[in-house]
C-alpha positions in Angstrom: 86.6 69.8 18.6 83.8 71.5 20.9 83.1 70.5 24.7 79.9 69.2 25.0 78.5 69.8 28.1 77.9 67.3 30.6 74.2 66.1 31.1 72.2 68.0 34.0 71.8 65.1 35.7 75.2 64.7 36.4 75.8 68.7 36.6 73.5 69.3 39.3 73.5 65.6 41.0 76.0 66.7 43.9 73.7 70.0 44.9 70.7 67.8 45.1 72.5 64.7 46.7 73.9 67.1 49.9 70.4 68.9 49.9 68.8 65.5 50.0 71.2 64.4 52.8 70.5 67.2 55.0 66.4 66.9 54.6 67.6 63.4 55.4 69.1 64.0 58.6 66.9 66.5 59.6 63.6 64.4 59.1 66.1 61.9 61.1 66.5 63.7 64.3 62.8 65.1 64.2 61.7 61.4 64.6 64.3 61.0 67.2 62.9 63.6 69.3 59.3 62.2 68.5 60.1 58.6 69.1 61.7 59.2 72.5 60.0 57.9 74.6 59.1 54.5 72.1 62.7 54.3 71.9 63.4 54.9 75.8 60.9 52.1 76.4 62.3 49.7 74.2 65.6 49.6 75.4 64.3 49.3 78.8 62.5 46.0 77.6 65.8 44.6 76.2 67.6 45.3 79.2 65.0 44.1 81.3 64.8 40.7 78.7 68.4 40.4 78.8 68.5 40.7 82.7 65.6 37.7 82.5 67.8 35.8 80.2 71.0 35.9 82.4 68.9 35.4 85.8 67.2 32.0 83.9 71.0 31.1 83.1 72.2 31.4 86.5 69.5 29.4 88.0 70.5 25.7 88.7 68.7 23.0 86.7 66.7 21.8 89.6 65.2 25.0 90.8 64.1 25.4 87.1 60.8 23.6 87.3 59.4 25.2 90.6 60.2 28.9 88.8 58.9 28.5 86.0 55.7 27.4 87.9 56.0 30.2 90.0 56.4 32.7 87.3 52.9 30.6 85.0 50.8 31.1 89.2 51.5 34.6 88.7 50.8 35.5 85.0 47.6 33.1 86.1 46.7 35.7 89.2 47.5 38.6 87.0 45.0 36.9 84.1 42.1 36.1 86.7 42.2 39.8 88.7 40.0 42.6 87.4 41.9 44.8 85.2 45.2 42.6 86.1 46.3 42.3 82.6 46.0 46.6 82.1 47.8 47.1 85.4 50.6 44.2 84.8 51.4 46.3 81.4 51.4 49.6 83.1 53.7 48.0 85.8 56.4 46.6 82.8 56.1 49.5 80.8 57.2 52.2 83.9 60.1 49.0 84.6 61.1 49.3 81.0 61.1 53.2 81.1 62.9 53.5 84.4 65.7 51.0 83.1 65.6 52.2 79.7 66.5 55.8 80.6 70.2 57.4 79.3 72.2 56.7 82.5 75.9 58.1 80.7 78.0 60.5 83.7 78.0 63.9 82.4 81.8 64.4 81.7 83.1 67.5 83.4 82.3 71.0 82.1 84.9 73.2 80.7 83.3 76.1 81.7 83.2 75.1 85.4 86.8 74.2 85.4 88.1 77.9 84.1 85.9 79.3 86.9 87.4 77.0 89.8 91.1 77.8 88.3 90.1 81.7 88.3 89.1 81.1 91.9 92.0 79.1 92.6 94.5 81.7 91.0 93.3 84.7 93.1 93.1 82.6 96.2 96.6 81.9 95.6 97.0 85.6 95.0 95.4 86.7 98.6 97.6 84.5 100.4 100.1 87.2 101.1 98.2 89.2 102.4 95.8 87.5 104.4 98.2 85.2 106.4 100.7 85.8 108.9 103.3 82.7 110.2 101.8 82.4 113.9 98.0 81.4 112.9 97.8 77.8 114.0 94.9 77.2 111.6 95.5 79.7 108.8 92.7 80.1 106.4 94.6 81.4 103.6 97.5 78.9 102.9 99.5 77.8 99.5 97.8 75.2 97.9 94.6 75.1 100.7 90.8 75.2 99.9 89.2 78.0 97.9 85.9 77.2 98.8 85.7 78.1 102.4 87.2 81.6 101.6 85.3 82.2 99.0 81.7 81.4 100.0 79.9 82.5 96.5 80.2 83.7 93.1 79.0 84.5 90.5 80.3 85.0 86.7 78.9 86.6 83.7 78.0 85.0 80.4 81.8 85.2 79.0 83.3 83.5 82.3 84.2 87.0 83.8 84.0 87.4 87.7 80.7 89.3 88.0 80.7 89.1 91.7 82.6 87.8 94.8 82.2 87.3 98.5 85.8 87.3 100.5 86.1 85.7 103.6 88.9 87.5 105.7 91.0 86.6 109.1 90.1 88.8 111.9 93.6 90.1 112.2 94.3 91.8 108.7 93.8 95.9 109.7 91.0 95.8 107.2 90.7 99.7 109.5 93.6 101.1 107.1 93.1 102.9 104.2 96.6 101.6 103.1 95.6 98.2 103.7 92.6 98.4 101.9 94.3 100.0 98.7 96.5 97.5 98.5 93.6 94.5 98.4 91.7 96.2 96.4 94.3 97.2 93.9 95.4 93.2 93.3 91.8 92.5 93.0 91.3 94.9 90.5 94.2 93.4 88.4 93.0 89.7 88.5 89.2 90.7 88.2 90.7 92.6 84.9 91.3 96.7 84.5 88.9 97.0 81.8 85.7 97.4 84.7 84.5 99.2 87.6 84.5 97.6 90.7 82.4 98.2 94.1 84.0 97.0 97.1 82.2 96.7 100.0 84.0 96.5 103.6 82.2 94.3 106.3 84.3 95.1 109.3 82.2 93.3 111.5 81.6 90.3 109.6 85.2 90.2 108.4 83.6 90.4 104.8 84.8 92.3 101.3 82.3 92.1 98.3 83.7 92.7 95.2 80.9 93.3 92.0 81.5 94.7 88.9 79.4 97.6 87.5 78.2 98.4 84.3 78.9 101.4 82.6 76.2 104.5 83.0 74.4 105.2 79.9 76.1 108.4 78.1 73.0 109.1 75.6 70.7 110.2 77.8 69.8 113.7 76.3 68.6 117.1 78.4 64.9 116.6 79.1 62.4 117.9 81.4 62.6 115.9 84.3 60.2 114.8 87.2 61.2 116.6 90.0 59.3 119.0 92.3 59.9 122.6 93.2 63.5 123.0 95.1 65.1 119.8 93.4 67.5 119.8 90.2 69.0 116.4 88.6 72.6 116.3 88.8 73.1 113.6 86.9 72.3 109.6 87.1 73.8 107.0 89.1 73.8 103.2 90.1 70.5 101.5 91.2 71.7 100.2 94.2 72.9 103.6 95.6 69.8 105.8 95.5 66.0 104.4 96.1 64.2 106.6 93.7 63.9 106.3 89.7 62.8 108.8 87.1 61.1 108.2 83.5 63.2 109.3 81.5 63.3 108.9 77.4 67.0 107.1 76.2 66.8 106.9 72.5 63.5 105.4 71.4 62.4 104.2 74.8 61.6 104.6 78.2 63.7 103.9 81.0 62.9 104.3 84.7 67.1 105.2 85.6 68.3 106.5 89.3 69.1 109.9 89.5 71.2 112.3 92.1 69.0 114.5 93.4 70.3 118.2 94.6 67.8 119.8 96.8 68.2 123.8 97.4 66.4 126.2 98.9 65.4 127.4 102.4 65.5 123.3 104.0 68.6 122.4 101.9 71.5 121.5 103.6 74.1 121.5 100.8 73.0 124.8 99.0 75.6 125.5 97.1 77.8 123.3 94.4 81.1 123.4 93.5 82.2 120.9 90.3 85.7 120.5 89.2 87.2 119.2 86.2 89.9 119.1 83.6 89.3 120.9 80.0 86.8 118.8 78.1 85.6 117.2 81.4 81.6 118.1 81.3 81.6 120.8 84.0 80.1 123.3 81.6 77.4 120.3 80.2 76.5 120.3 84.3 76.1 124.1 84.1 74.1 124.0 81.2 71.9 121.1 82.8 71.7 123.2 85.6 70.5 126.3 83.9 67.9 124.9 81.9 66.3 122.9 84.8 66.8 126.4 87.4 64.8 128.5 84.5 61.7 126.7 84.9 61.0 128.1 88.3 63.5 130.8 88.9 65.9 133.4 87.2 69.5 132.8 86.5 72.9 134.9 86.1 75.4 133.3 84.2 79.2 134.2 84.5 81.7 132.6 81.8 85.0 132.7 82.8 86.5 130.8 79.7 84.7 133.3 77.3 84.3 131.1 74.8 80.8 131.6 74.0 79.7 128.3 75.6 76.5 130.2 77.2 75.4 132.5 74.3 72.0 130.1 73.7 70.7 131.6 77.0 71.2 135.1 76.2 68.5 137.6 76.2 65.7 134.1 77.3 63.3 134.8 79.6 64.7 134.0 83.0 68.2 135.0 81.9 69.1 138.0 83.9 73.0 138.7 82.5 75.5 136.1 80.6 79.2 138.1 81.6 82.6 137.4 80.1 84.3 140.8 81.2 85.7 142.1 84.1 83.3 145.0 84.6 80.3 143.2 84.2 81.0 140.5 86.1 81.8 142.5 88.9 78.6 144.9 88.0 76.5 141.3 87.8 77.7 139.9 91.5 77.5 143.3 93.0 73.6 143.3 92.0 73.4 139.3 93.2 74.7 140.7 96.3 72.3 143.8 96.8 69.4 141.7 95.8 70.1 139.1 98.5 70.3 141.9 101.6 67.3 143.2 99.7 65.2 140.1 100.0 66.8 139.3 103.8 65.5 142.5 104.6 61.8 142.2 103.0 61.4 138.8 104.6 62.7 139.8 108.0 60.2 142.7 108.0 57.3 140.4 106.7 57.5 137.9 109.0 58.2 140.7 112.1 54.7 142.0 110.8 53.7 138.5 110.6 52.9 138.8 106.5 54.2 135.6 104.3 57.3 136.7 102.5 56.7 138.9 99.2 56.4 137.2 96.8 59.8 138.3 94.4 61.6 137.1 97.4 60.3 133.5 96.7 61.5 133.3 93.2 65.1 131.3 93.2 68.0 132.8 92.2 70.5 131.1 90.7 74.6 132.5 90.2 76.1 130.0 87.6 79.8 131.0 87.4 82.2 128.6 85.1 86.0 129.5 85.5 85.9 132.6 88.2 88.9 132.4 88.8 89.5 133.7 85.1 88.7 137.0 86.6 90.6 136.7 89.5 94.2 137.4 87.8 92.1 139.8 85.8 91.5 142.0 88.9 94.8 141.6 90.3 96.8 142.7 86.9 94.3 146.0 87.1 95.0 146.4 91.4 90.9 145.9 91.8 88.9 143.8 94.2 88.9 139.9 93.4 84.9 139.4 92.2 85.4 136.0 94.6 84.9 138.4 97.3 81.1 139.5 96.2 79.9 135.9 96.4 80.4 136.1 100.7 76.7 137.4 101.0 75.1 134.9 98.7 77.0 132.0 100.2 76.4 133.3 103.5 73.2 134.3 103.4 71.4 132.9 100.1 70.2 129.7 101.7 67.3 131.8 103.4 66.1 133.7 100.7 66.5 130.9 97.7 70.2 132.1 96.2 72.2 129.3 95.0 75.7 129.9 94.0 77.3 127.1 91.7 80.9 127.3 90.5 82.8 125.3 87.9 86.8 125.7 88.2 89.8 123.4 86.7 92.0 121.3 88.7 95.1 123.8 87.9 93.3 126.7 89.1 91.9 125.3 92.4 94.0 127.1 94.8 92.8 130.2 93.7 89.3 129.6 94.9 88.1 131.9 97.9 88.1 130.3 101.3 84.6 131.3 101.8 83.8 129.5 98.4 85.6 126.7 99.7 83.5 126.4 102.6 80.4 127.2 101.9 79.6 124.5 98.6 79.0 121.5 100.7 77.6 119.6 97.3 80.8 118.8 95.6 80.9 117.3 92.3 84.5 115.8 90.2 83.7 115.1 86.6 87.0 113.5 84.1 89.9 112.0 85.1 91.4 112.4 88.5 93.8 111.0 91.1 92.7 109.2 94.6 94.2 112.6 95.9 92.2 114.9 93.7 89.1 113.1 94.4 90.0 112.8 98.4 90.5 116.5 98.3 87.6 118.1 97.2 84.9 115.2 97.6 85.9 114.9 101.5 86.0 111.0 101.0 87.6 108.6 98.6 85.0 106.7 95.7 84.2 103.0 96.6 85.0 102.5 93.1 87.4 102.2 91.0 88.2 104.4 88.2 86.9 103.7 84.7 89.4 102.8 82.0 87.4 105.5 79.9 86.0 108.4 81.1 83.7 110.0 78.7 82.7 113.8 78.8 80.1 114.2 82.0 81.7 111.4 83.9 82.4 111.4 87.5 81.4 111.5 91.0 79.5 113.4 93.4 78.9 113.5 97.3 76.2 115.7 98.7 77.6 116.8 102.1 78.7 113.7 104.3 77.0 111.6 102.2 78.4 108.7 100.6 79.8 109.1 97.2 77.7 108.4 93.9 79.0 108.0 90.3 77.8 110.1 88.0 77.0 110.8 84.4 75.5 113.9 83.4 73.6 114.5 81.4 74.0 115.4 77.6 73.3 119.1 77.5 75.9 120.7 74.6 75.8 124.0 73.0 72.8 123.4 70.4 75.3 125.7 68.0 78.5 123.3 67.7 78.4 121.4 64.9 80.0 118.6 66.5 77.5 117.7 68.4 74.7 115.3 67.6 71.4 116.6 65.9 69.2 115.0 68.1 71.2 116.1 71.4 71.3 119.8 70.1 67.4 119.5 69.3 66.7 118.3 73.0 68.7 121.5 74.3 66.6 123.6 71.7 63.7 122.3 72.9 64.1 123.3 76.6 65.1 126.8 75.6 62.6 129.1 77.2 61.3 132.1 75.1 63.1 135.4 73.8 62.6 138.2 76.2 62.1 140.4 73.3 61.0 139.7 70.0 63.7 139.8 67.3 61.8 142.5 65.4 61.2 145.3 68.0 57.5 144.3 68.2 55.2 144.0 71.4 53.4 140.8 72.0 51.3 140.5 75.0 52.3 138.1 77.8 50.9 136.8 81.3 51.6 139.1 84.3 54.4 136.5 85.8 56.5 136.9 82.1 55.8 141.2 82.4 57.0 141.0 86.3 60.4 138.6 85.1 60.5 141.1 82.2 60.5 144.4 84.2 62.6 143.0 86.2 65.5 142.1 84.0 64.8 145.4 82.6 65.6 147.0 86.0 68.9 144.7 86.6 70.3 145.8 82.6 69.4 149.2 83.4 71.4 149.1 86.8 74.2 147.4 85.4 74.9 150.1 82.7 74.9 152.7 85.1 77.0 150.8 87.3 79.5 150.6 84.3 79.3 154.6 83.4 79.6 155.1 87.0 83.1 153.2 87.3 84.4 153.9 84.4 84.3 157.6 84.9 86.4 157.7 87.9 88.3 154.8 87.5 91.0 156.4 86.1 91.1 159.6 88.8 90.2 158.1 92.1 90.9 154.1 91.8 88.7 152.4 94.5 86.0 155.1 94.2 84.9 153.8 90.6 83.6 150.4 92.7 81.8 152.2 95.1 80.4 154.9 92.5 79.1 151.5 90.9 77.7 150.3 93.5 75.7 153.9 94.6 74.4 153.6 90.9 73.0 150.2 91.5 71.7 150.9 94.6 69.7 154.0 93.2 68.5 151.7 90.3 67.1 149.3 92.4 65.6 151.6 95.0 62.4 151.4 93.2 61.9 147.6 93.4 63.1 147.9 97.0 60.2 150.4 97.6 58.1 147.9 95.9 59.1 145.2 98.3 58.7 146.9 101.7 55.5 146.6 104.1 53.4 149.6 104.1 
């Protein structure tokens, strides 16, 4: 026998019931929010009746009479004055609103409670260290009052500490670096690991402000920034460290985000950079950044210790004097840096001794990008030649005056075989990736204010500018536009800010402005010298040693003579 099946009344009856219950209780609380204040003002009425009713039942039976003709006088009055009767029900109604109002105790909030026992706990925590036995009146004590040692808080959406004033005894040697490790290490821990924190040390006040930072954006892509002449973006930083902003494009919007600035040139007092890192840290993302903004004013010699082809996008641009990865021309290359800045000391000292404005090829930056020198170091010492460290002296030395900036990029495990003149003379230091307290003591000058990320993504870090204080810092995202790996819309950015071939890929002529021929001829002259320098040296390197290197250096001398010429004062 078939199943018939049940009627659609009785099929569909619970949907529609539930569905009819919900309408039900929403039409329900829309009237409730309506009828508020109806409902507010008649409870009011019963509780004032009710009080009237209890008040009429306490009064004796004798006083009875005279009341009620008191109250029948004064509904009388009320009748016989001039909009009485309007005012009398204005009068009840604000009675019945003010007694009728919802006067339930908030019960405690959980979320209130969790904060105080997070205070509590790392009150509890600080005692240790913030107490000694002989304080009569101790203001850190088991089981004393948070509040007065913690004056304000505040705490983030999740019930995380966002921020924290500490109040401190005068006694605790808040003047040791030890000291100071050790606070901020246990407030680290309770605050939890998985943040940065800023600590800030009021010595006077007998103060410590903890606040937790948020992460710097890592997608900000390689874009022509807003800077004048003389001034090149390291990277970006917090808001409260540095006063100025920049527009900058992050995705699909626009963002006004703090940068570190790096001024160079003649007034620059940090005019030369030195970045370390481990492998896969960013340094050679900061000397790509670098490059790009230096060719928009001024021309650029790239030296690429790792040889891995990390630079081969700038080769043969306009702007791009040499990218090296041998020994020869990397020592041909710095030999020419070298020349050229005792060339342009020179024609400025003679200009302004005939009281002329410097020429104008002497005005024209110069930048010396080197990534991994130290690469050719060991080079030079397995083949008993000069270390190519030893060419930068005159551009260190001197390059400040006549717009030469040297930057270098070197790995923690090959620090010690930086030059001491290198050493000394890149004032703007800059750590990107992991590193210890030590690492970042030793070649910063100072110890961060903050503490170390539990991630460190590629072009993180810090950077100090001379004896200034220290800045986080994200770089930003420059990478080869040929790897793969890398985003499409990253590597497009980079493409974008590539300047011009120097010569067109088919052999062809194309007419340019007189500032592109000048750049042209003389990157011409500086290719021409550096062969010469290489037949030079590698004629009699194998007779007369040490006579190759200065053979090269008479052939780049006599190449350059011309422009020299050029340059001098008739």
């Amino acid at each position: 026998m078939a199943r018939r099946p049940l009627p659609r009344i009785l099929s569909t009856g619970g949907a529609q019931l539930a569905r009819s219950r919900e309408l039900a209780r929403t039409a329900a609380d829309s009237a409730t929010d309506i009828l508020h204040p109806l409902i507010t003002i008649a409870r009011g009425l019963g509780r004032l009746a009710a009080a009237g009713r209890r008040r009429w039942a306490e009064t004796p039976g004798d006083r009875r009479g005279p009341l009620l003709f008191l109250v029948a006088a004064v509904i009388l009055t009320v009748a016989l004055v001039p909009y009485g009767p309007l005012l009398a029900a204005l009068v009840v109604t604000a009675a019945a609103a003010w007694h009728g109002r919802d006067r339930t105790p908030p019960g405690p909030d959980p979320a209130e409670e969790s904060r105080n026992q997070r205070l509590s706990t790392l009150y509890e925590a600080l005692v240790p260290y913030f107490s000694t036995a002989e304080d009569p009146s101790p203001l850190y004590a088991h089981g004393g009052e948070w509040q007065k040692a913690f004056p304000s808080s505040a705490f983030d959406d999740s019930g995380r500490l966002r921020r924290l004033l500490i109040r401190y005894p005068a006694y605790f040697t808040d003047g040791e670096a030890e000291s100071r490790a050790r606070i901020e290490h246990l407030l680290t821990a309770k605050a939890g690991r998985d943040r940065e924190y800023l600590f800030g040390w009021n010595e006077e006040g007998n103060e410590l402000s903890l606040t937790a930072l948020d992460p710097l954006p890592t997608g900000i892509a390689a874009q022509r920034f807003v800077t004048a002449p003389g001034e090149t973006v390291l990277g970006f930083t917090d808001p409260s460290e540095v006063q100025r902003t920049l527009p900058l494009t992050y995705g699909e919007e626009q963002h006004d985000v703090p940068p570190v600035v790096w001024r160079t040139g003649l007034r620059s007092t940090e005019p030369h950079l030195l970045a370390m890192g481990q492998p896969g840290s960013g340094t050679s993302t900061l000397l790509r950044s670098l490059a790009l903004q230096a060719l928009r004013h001024g021309d650029v010699v790239i030296v690429d210790g790792g040889g891995t082809g990390e630079y081969a996008c700038l080769t043969g641009r306009d702007g791009v004097l040499a990218v090296e990865c041998g020994l020869s021309g990397v020592r041909t290359s710095l030999e020419w840096a070298a020349t050229e800045t005792e060339r342009r000391l020179i024609a400025v000292n003679r200009a302004r001794q005939a009281g002329h404005p410097p020429p104008a090829d002497t005005r024209r930056p110069l930048w010396l990008l080197l990534d991994r020198p130290t690469a050719f170091t060991h080079l030079a010492a397995a083949d008993g030649r000069e270390d190519p460290q030893a060419l930068l002296q005159v551009p260190l030395r001197h390059g400040r005056a006549v717009d030469v900036t040297v930057v270098v990029a070197e790995q923690f495990d090959s620090a010690e075989a930086l030059s001491d003149a290198l050493r000394q003379h890149t004032r703007a230091r800059v750590v990107l990736g992991p590193a210890t307290a030590e690492q970042l003591k030793a070649v910063l000058g100072a110890p961060p204010h903050t503490t170390p990320p539990p991630v460190v993504p590629p072009g993180r870090g810090y950077a100090r500018l001379g004896t200034g204080p220290v800045h986080r810092l994200q770089v930003p995202a420059t990478p080869d536009p040929y790897d793969d790996s890398a985003g499409d819309a990253l590597r497009t950015a980079v493409q974008d800010l590539l300047p011009p071939k120097t010569t067109p890929a088919d052999g062809e002529t194309v007419p340019e402005p007189p500032e592109a021929v000048a750049r042209s001829a003389k990157s011409a002259r500086f290719t021409k010298s550096v062969r010469a320098a290489e037949a030079a040296g590698t004629e009699t390197a194998d007779t007369e040693g040490t006579e190759g290197t200065e053979a090269a250096a008479e052939a780049v001398e006599e190449a350059l003579a011309p422009e020299a010429a050029v340059g001098e004062p008739s």
